[in-house]
C-alpha positions in Angstrom: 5.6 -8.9 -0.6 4.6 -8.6 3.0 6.1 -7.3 6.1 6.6 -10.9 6.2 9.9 -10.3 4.5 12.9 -9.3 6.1 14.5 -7.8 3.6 11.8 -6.3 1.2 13.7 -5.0 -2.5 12.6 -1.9 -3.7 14.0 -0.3 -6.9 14.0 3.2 -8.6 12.3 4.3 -11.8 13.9 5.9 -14.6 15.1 9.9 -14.8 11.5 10.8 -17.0 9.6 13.0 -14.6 7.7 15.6 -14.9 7.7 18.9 -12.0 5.3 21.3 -12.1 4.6 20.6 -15.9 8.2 20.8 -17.0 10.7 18.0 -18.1 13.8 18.0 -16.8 16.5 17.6 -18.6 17.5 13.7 -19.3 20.4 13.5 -17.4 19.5 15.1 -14.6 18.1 14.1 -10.9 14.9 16.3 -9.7 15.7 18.4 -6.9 14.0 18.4 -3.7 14.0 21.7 -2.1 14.3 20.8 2.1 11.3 20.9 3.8 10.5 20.6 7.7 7.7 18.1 8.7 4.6 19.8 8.5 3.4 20.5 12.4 0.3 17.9 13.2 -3.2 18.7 11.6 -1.5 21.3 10.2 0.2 21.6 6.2 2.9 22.6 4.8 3.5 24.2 0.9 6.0 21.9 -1.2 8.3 24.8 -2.9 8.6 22.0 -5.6 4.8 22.0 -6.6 2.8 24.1 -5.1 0.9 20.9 -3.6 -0.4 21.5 0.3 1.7 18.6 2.5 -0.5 17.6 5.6 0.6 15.3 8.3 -1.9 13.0 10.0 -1.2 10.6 12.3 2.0 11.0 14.6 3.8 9.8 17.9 1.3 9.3 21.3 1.7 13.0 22.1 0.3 14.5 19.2 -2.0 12.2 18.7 -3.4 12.7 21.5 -3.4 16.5 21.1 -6.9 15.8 19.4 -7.9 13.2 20.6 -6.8 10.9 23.4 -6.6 7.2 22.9 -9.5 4.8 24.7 -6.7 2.8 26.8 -4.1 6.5 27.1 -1.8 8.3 24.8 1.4 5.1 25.5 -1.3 2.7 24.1 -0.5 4.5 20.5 1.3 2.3 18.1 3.1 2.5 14.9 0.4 0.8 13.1 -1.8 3.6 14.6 0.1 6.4 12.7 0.5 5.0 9.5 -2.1 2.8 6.6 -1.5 -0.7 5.7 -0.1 -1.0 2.2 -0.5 0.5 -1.0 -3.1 -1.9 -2.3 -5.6 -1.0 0.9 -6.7 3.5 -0.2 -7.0 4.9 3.4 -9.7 7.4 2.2 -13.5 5.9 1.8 -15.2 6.5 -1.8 -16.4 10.4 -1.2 -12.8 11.2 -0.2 -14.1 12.8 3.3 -12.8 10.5 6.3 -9.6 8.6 6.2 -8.6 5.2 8.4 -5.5 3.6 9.9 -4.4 0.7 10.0 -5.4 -1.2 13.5 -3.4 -0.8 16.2 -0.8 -3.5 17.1 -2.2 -5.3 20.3 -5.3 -2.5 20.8 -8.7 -2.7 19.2 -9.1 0.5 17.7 -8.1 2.5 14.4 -7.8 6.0 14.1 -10.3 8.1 11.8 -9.3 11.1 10.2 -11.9 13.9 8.7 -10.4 15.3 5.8 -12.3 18.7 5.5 -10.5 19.3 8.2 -7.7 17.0 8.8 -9.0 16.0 11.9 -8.2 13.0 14.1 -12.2 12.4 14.7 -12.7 8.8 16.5 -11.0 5.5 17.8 -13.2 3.1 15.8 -13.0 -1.0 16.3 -10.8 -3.0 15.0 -9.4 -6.2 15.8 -9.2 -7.7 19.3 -5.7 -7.5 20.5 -5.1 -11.3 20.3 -5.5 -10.8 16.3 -3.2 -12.0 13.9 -1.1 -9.0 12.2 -2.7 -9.4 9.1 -5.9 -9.0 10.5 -4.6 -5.6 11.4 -5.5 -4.4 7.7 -9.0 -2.8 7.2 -11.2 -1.7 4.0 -13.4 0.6 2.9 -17.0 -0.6 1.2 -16.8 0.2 -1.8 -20.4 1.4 -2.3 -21.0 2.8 1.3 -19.3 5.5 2.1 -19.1 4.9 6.0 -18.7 1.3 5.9 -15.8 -0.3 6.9 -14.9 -4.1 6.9 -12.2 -6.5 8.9 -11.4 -9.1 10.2 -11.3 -11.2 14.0 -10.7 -14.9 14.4 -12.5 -16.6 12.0 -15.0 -14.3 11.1 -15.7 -11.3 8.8 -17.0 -8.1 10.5 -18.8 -5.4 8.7 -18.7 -1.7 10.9 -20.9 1.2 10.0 -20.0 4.8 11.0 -22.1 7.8 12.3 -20.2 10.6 10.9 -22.5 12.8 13.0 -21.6 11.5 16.1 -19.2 9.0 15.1 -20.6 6.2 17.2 -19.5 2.9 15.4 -22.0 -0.2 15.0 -19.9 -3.6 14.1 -21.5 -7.1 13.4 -20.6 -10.0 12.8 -21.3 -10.6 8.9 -19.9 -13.7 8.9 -18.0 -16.9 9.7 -16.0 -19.4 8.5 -15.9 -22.6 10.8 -13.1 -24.7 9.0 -10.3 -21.8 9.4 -8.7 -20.7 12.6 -8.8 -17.6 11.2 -9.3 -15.6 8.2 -7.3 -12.3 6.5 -7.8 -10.3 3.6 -5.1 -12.0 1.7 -2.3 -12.0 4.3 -2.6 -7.9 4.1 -2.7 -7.4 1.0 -6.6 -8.0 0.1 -9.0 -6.0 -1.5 -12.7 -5.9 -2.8 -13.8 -5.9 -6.3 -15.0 -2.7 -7.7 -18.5 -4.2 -7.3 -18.2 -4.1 -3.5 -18.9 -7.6 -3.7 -16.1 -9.9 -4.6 -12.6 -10.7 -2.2 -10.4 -13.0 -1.2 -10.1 -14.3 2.0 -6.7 -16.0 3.5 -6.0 -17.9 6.4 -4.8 -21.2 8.3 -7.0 -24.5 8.5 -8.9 -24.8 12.0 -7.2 -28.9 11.6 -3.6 -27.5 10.9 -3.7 -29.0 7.3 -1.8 -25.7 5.8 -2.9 -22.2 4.5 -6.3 -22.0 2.4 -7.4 -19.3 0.0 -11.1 -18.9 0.2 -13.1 -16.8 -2.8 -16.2 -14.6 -1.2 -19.1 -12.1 -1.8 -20.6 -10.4 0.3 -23.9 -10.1 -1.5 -25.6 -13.8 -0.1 -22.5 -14.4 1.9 -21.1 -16.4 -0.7 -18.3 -18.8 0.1 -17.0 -20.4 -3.0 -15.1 -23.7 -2.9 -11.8 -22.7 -0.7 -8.3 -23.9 -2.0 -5.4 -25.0 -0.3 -2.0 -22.6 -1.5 0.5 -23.3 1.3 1.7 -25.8 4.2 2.5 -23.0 6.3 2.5 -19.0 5.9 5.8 -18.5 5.8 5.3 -20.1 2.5 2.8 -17.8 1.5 3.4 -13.9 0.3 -0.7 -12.6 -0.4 -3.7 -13.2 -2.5 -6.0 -10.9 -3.8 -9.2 -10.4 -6.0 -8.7 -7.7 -9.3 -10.9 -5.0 -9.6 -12.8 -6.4 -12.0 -13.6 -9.4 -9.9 -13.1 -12.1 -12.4 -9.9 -13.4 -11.3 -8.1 -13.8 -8.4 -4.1 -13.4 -8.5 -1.4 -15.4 -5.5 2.1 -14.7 -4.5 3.6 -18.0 -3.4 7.1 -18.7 -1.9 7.2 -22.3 -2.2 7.5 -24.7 -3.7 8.8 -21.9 -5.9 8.9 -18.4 -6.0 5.7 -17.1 -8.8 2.5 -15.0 -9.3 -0.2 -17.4 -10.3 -3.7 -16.3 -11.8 -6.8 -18.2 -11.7 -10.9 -17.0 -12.7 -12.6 -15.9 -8.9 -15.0 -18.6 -9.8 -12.6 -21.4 -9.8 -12.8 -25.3 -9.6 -10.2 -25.9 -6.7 -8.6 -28.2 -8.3 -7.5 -26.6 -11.1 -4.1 -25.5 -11.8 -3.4 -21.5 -11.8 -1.9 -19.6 -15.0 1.9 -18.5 -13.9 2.2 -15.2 -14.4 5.6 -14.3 -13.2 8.3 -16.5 -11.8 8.8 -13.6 -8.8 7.1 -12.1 -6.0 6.8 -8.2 -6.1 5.1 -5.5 -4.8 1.9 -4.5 -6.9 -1.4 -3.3 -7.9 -3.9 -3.9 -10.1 -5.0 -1.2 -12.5 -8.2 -1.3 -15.2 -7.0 0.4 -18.7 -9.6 2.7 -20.3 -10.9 -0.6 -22.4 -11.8 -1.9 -18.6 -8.9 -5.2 -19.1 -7.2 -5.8 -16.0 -3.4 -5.6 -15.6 -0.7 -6.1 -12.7 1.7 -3.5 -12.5 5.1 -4.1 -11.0 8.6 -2.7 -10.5 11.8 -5.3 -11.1 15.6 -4.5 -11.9 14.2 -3.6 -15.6 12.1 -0.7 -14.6 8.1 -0.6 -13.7 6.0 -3.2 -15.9 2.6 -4.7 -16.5 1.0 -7.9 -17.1 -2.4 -8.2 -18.4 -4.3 -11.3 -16.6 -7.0 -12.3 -19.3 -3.9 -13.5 -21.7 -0.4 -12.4 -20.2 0.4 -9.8 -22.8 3.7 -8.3 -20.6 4.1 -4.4 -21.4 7.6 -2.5 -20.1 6.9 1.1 -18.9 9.8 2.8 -17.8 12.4 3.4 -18.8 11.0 4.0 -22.2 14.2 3.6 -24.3 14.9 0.0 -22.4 15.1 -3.3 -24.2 14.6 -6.5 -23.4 18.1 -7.1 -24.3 19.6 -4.7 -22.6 21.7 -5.1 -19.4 19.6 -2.9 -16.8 21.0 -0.3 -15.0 20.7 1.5 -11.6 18.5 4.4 -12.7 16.3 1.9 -15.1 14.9 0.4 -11.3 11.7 0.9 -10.4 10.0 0.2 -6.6 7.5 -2.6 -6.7 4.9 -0.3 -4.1 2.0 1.0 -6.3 -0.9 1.8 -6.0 -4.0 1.9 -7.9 -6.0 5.8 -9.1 -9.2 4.4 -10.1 -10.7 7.6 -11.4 -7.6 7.7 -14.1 -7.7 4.3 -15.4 -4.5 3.0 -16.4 -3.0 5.2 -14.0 -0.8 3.9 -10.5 1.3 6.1 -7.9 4.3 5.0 -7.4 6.6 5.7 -4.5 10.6 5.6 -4.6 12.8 4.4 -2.4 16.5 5.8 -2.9 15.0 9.3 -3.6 11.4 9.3 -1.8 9.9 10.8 -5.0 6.2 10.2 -5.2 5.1 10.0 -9.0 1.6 9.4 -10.9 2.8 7.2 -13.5 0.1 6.2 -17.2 1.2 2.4 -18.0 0.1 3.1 -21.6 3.5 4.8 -22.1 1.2 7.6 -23.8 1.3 10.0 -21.0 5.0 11.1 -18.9 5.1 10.7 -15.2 3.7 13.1 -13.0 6.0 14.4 -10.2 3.9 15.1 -7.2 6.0 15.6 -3.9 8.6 13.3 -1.8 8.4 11.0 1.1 11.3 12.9 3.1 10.8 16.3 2.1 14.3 16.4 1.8 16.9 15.6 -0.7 17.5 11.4 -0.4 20.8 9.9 -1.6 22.1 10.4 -4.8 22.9 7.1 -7.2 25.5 6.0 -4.5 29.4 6.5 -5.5 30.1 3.6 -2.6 28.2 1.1 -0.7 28.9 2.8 2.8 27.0 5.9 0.6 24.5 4.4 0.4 24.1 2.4 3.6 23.9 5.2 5.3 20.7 6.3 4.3 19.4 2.7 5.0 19.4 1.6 1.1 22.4 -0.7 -0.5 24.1 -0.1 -3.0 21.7 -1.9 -5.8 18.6 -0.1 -4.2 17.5 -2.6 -2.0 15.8 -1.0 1.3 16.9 -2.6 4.5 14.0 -1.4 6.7 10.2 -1.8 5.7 9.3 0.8 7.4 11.6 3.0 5.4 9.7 2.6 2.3 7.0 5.4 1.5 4.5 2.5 0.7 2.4 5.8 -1.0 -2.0 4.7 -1.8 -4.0 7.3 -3.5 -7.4 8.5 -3.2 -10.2 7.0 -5.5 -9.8 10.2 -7.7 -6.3 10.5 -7.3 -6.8 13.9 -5.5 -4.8 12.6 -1.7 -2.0 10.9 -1.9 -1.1 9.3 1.4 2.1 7.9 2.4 4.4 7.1 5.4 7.1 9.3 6.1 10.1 9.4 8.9 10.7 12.9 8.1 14.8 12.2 8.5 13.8 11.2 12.7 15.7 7.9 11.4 18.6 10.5 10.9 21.4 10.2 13.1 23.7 13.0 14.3 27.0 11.6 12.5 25.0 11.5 9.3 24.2 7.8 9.3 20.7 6.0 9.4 19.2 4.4 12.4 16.7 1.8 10.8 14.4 1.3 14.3 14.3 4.2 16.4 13.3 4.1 20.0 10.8 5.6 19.9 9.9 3.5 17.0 7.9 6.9 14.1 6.1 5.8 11.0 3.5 9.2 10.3 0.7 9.1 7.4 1.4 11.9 5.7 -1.2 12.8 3.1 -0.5 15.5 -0.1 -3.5 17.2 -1.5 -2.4 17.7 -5.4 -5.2 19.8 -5.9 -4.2 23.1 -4.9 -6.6 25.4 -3.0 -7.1 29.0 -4.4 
């Protein structure tokens, strides 16, 4: 789902994870030692794994400590400070600059050099006008300091100087019969090809919201389909890695996940693959078949798109059968490791644990660090429990911008991930779920450890 939603579900995954190498035992929580908010550019060592914790972006002020904004330091925004979603990796393919999301009503992003952890350069994005989605930006895949987004109607393609870090954009290209155009309502991506994505947007003749298949490579525009009357009908759409199909998220006529092959006849009807709308990713297994991988009451799961084979992941000893449970929840926000295939991080919501989880079932989850650095609420013993820390009772997140929404790195050496740091804290104990000033930090976790 989208920030579209007001009230966005996120769920816990089972007690199975692994810390440091070790299991812990089955019926116990992992414990989070307290940890302050690292200072900005600088890290901080998580006692829990050894794993250097760096923060990023932050608030006007720091920002600005590096580097000051093109319209001044109050022109900072949350969208500034933070990435997109967990589909869109912040970091390009050599794992050496990282991007934010565009800010909301400026056209800039911010760049981040991660030798050093470096705010480096406002770069373009969007004109201020822009539709929120249109906020999102992506990576080439095949250039390391190419980025790509888009502005009205058209599809713009900026390359980066990381000498000087002067920015050329262009205008790749346009698409006269939409208003304008997204990369899938937020939640786009490219193919692994560099190639292949899916473009989103509203008719230029108000006739509803059309889903238009692209490449790059010939600016290819392939027959365009219509998927919604208006956009609050519509959740995202985006192209898997392998670039042969293209999966929806629809909430009318009726709530589903529909598949179809990238090189569609519009007309056709799409393969339903789940009667819901989740948070997901996609992931290639090591025989290169493409799955989505989800998180629902049950636990975390995985579909596979060529024929729909469904595959529980966690928890391992659930059945279909059985009536879930709090602790067999799992949050919906992966995100894709490409260099591991079959591999996703997850990020937690109740607990802010950030794990590497193997779909196969083959390998246990790998506990790499937490969103708050502190320890989150326990399985709540009341509602008002619970409530306090911003999460109901049966796990359900009542601020967006709460969740971790954790993306990895290509190799799955950076994890990045939003983090409050407990400002949402109030002084009575409670949970203030917009703070004035409003703080959403990317936060990034090297789980390489330096010698």
């Amino acid at each position: 789902m989208t920030t579209q939603a007001n009230v966005v579900t996120f769920l816990m995954i089972g007690l199975l994870i692994l810390t440091g190498g070790m299991e812990p035992a089955c019926s116990a929580e992992h414990t989070v030692t307290p940890m302050t908010a690292p200072a900005f550019a600088a890290s901080r060592l998580d006692p829990d794994t050894g794993f250097k914790v760096w923060r990023l972006g932050g608030d006007a002020g720091e920002m600005g400590q590096q580097l000051p904004h093109p319209d001044g330091n109050e022109s900072i925004t949350l969208l500034h400070a933070q990435h997109f979603y967990s589909r869109t990796p912040p970091s390009n393919r050599s794992e050496t600059h990282a991007l934010s999301a565009g800010g909301q009503g400026k056209p800039y992003a911010a760049l981040w050099r991660l030798a050093d952890k470096r705010l480096v350069a406002w770069v373009p994005s969007a004109t201020p006008e822009a539709h929120i989605q249109q906020r999102q930006l992506l990576w080439d895949k095949q250039a390391d300091n190419v980025y790509w987004f888009a502005q009205g109607n058209s599809l713009i393609r900026a390359s980066i100087d990381f000498n000087t870090y002067q920015t050329h954009t262009e205008v790749w290209d346009t698409f006269p019969d939409f208003s304008y155009v997204t990369f899938g309502f937020g939640e786009g991506n490219f193919a692994d090809d560099g190639q292949r994505l899916v473009l989103t947007g509203a008719a230029r003749d108000n006739s509803g919201i059309y889903l238009q298949p692209y490449e790059t490579i010939g600016k290819r525009a392939l027959p365009r389909r219509k998927v919604a009357e208006q956009e609050e009908d519509f959740d995202w759409a985006s192209t898997d890695p392998s670039g042969k199909y293209i999966v929806l998220a629809q909430y009318q006529p009726a709530e589903q996940t529909l598949v179809l092959p990238f090189e569609q006849d519009a007309t056709a009807n799409p393969r339903l693959l789940l009667d819901d709308v989740k948070h997901s990713d996609f992931v290639l297994d090591p025989t290169g078949a493409s799955w989505l991988v989800y998180g629902n009451w049950r636990g975390l799961s995985a579909i596979r798109l060529a024929d729909a084979e469904s595959r529980h992941i966690f928890p391992r000893n659930a059945t279909p059968d059985r009536e879930p449970r709090a602790e067999d929840n799992a949050s919906g926000h992966v995100a894709r490791i490409p260099a591991m295939p079959g591999w996703v991080l997850l990020s937690r919501s109740r607990d802010g644990s950030l794990l590497q989880v193997d779909i196969s079932g083959q390998e246990k989850p790998r506990y790499i660090g937490n969103s708050r650095h502190g320890r989150g609420p326990k399985q709540a013993s009341s509602k008002q429990a619970a409530q306090r820390w911003g999460v109901t009772h049966e796990g359900e997140v009542t601020m967006y911008k709460r969740e971790a929404r954790a993306a990895s790195s290509a190799s799955g050496r950076y994890a990045f991930f939003v983090s409050d740091y407990h400002v949402y804290a109030t002084p009575q104990g409670g949970y203030d779920p917009e703070p004035e000033p409003s703080r959403a930090y990317l936060n990034m976790i090297e789980t390489t450890p330096r010698n």
